[in-house]
Each structure stands twice: as C-alpha cells, then as structure tokens.
VEXZADREN-940361 format. One record per residue (C-alpha): residue number from 1; x, y, z; residue in one letter. Coordinates in steps of 0.001 Angstrom, whole numbers, plus 500000, padded with zeros to 6 digits. Example, Ala and Ser with C-alpha at 12.3 -4.5 7.8 and 13.67 -1.06 7.14 Angstrom:
# VEXZADREN-940361
<pt><n>1</n><east>512300</east><north>495500</north><up>507800</up><res>A</res></pt>
<pt><n>2</n><east>513670</east><north>498940</north><up>507140</up><res>S</res></pt>
//
This chain:
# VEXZADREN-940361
<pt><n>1</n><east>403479</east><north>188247</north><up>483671</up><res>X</res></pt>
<pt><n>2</n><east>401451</east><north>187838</north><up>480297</up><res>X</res></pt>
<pt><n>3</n><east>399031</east><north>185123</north><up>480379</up><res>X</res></pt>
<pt><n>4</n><east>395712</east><north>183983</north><up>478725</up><res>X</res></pt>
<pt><n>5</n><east>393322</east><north>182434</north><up>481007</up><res>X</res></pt>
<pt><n>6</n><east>390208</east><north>180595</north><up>480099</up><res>X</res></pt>
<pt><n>7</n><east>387000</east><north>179853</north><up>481269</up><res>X</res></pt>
<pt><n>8</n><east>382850</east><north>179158</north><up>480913</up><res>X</res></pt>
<pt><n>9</n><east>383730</east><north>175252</north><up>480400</up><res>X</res></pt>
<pt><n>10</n><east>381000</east><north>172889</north><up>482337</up><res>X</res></pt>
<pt><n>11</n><east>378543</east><north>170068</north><up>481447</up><res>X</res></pt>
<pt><n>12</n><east>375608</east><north>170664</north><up>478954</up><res>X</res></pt>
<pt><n>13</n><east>373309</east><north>168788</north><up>477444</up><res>X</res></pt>
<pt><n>14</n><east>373163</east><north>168224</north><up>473424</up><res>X</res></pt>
<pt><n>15</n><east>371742</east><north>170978</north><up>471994</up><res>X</res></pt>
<pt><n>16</n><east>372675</east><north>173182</north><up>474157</up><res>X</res></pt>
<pt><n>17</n><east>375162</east><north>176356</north><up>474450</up><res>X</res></pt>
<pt><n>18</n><east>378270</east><north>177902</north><up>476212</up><res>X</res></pt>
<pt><n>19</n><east>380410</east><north>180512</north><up>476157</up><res>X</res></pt>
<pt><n>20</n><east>384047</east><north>180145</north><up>476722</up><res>X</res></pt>
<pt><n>21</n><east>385943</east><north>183083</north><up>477574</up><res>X</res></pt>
<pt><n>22</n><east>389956</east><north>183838</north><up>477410</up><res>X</res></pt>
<pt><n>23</n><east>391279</east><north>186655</north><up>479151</up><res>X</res></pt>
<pt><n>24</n><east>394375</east><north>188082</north><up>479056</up><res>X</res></pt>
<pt><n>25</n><east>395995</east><north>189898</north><up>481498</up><res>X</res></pt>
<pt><n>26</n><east>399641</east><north>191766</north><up>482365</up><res>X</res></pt>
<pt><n>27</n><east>401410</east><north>194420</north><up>480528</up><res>X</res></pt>
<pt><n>28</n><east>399916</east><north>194469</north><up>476862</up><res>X</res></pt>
<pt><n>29</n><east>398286</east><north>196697</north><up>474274</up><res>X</res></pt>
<pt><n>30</n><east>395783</east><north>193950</north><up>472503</up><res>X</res></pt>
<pt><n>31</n><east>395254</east><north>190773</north><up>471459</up><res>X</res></pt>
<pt><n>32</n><east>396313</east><north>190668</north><up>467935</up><res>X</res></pt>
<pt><n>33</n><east>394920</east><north>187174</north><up>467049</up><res>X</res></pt>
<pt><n>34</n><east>393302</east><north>184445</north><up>468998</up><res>X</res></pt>
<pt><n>35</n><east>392535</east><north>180626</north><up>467696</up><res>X</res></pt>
<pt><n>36</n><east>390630</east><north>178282</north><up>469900</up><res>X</res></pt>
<pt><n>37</n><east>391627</east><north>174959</north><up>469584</up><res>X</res></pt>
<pt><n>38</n><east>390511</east><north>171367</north><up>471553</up><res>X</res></pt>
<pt><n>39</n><east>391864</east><north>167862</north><up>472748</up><res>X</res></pt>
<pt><n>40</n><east>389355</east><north>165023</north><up>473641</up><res>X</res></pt>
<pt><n>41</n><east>391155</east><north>162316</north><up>474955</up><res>X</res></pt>
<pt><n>42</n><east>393260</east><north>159915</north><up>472790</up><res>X</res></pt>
<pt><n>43</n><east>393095</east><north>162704</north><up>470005</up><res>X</res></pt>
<pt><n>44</n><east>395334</east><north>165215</north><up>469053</up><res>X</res></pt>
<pt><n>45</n><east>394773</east><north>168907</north><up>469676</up><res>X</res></pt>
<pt><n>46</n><east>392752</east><north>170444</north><up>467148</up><res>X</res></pt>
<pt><n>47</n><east>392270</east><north>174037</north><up>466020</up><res>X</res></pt>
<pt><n>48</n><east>388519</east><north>175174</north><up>465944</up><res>X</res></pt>
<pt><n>49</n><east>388525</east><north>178990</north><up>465148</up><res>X</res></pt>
<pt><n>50</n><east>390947</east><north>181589</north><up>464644</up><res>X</res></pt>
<pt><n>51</n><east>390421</east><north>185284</north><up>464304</up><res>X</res></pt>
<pt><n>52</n><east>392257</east><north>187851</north><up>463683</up><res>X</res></pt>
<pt><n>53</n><east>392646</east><north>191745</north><up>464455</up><res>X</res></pt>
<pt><n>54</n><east>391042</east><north>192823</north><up>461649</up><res>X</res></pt>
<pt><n>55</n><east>388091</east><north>190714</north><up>462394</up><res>X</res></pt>
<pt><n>56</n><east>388732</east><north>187801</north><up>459719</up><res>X</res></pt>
<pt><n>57</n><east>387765</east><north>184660</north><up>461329</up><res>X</res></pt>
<pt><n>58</n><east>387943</east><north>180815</north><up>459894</up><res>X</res></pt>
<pt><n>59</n><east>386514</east><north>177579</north><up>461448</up><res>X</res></pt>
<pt><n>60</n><east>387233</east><north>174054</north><up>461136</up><res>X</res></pt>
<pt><n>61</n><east>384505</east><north>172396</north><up>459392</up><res>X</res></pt>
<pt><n>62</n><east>382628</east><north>170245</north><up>462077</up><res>X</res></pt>
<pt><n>63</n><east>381571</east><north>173537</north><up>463775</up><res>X</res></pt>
<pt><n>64</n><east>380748</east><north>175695</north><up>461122</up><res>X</res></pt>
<pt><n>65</n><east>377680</east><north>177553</north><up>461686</up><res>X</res></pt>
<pt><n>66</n><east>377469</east><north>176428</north><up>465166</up><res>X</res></pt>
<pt><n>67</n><east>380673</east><north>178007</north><up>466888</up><res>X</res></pt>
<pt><n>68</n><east>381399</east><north>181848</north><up>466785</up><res>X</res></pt>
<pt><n>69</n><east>384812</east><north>183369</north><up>467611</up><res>X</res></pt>
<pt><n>70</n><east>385453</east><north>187128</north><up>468704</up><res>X</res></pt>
<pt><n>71</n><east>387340</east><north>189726</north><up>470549</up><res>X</res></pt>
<pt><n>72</n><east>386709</east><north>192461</north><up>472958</up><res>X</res></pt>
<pt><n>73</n><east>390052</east><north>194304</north><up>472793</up><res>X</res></pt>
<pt><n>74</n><east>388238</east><north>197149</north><up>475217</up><res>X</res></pt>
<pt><n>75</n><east>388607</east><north>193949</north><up>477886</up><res>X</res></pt>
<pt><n>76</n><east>391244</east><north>191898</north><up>476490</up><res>X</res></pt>
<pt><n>77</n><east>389443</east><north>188955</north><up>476392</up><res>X</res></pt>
<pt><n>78</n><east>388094</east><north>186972</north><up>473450</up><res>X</res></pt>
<pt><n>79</n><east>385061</east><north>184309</north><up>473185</up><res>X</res></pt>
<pt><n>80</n><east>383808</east><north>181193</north><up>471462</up><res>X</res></pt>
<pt><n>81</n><east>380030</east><north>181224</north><up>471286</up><res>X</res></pt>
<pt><n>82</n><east>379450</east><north>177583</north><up>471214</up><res>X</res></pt>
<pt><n>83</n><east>375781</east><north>176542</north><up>470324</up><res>X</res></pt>
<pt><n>84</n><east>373807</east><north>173205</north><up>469348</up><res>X</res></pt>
<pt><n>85</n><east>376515</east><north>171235</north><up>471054</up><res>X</res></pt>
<pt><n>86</n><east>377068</east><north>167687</north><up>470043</up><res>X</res></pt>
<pt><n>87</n><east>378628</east><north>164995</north><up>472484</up><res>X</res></pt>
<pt><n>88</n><east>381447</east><north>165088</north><up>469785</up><res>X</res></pt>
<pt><n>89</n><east>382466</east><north>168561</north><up>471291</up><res>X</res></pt>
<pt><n>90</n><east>383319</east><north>166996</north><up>474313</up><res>X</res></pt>
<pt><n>91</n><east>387241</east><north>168232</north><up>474981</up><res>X</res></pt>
<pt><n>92</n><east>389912</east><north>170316</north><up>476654</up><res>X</res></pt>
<pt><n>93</n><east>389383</east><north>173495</north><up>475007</up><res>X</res></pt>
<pt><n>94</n><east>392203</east><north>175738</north><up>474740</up><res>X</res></pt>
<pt><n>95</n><east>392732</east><north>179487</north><up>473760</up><res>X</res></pt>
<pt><n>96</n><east>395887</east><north>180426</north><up>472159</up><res>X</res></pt>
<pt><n>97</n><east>396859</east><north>184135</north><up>471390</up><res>X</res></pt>
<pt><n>98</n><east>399262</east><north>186643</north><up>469906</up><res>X</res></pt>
<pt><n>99</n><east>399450</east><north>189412</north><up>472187</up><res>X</res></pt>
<pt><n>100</n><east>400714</east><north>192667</north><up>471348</up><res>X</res></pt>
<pt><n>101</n><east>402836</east><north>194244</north><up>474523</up><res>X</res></pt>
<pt><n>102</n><east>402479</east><north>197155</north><up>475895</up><res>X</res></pt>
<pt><n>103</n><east>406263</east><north>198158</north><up>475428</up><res>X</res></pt>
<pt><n>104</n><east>406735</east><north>196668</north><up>472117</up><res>X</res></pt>
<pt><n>105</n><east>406728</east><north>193332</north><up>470707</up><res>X</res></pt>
<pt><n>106</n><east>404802</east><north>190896</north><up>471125</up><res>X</res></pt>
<pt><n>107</n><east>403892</east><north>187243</north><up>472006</up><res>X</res></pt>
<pt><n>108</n><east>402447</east><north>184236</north><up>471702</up><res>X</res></pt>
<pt><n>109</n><east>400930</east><north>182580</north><up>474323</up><res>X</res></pt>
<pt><n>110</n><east>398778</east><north>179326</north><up>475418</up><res>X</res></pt>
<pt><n>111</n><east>395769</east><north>178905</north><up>478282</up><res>X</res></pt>
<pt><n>112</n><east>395696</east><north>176168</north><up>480507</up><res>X</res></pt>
<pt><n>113</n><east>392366</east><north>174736</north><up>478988</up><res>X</res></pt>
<pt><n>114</n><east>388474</east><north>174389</north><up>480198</up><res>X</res></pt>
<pt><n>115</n><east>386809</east><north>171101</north><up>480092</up><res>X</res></pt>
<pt><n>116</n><east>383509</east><north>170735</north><up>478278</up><res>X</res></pt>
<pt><n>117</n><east>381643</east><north>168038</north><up>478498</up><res>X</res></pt>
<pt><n>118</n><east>377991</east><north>167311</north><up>475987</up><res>X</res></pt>
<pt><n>119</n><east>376011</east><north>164901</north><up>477279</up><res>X</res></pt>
<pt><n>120</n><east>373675</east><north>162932</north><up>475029</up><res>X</res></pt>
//
C-alpha cells in the first residue's frame, strides 16, 4: 500500500525550530512533488510550500524566509525546515504528494497530519 506518513510535530516555544518529516513508503520509484499544507482549528486547510522534482519550490507568504521545503528521493521522504516559529503556526500540518510508482503511473496521496503547537 502507498502511503505518506508524517512526523517531527511537538510543542516549541516562539522562536524556535522543527523539522517535519513525510515519508513515503510501498511500491514506488520517487516522489515527484510534495506541498505541505496546515489547518488550525476553525480555519481552512492551507498550503504552505510546494516543491517539485526539479527542485522548484514556492511558499505562501506568512512563512517566507522562515520555512524550507525539500526532498530526499535516496529515502523517499521530504521535509519542512520550520524556524523562528510564531504561535500563528500553531496547526495540523499535513504533507501531500505525487508519487511516481514503481510499475508505472502514479499517484497522489495525503498524510494523516502532525500537530504543532508554538507557545508564546
């Protein structure tokens, strides 16, 4: 089964860093593209970075300079480098990628989400 796992969530104080992971695991050749998006409650999910294979990546404004996205294809797992956290961080952060399958085609798939909480 193809999935996308994530993790590295937790509580941290302002100013301070994590480092989500996503994994992906079952039967594929790479992880094609990857976007990183979050939910804090009563707010819809928004998308925070997106990269793709080639290495092109785009943020949403409010982390800009502060967030950085990647991919380790030789692990199939990708990252979000999340530094000088503000308590407006504070969501459900969820990966989403486009896998590329071992045996051809491909698909797009959704992680069940890490909490992070910034504490003032």
């Amino acid at each position: 089964q193809v999935q996308v796992v994530e993790s590295g969530g937790g509580l941290v104080q302002a100013g301070g860093s994590l480092r989500l992971s996503c994994a992906a695991s079952g039967s594929i050749f790479r992880i094609n593209a990857m976007g990183w998006y979050r939910q804090a409650p009563g707010k819809q999910r928004e998308l925070v970075a997106r990269i793709i294979g080639g290495g092109s990546t785009s943020y949403a404004d409010s982390v800009k300079g502060r967030f950085t996205i990647s991919i380790d294809n030789a692990k199939n797992t990708g990252y979000l480098q999340m530094n000088s956290l503000k308590p407006e961080d504070t969501a459900v952060y969820f990966c989403n990628a486009d896998l590329d399958l071992a045996y051809g085609g491909w698909k797009n798939t959704w992680g069940q989400g890490t909490q992070v909480t910034v504490s003032s």
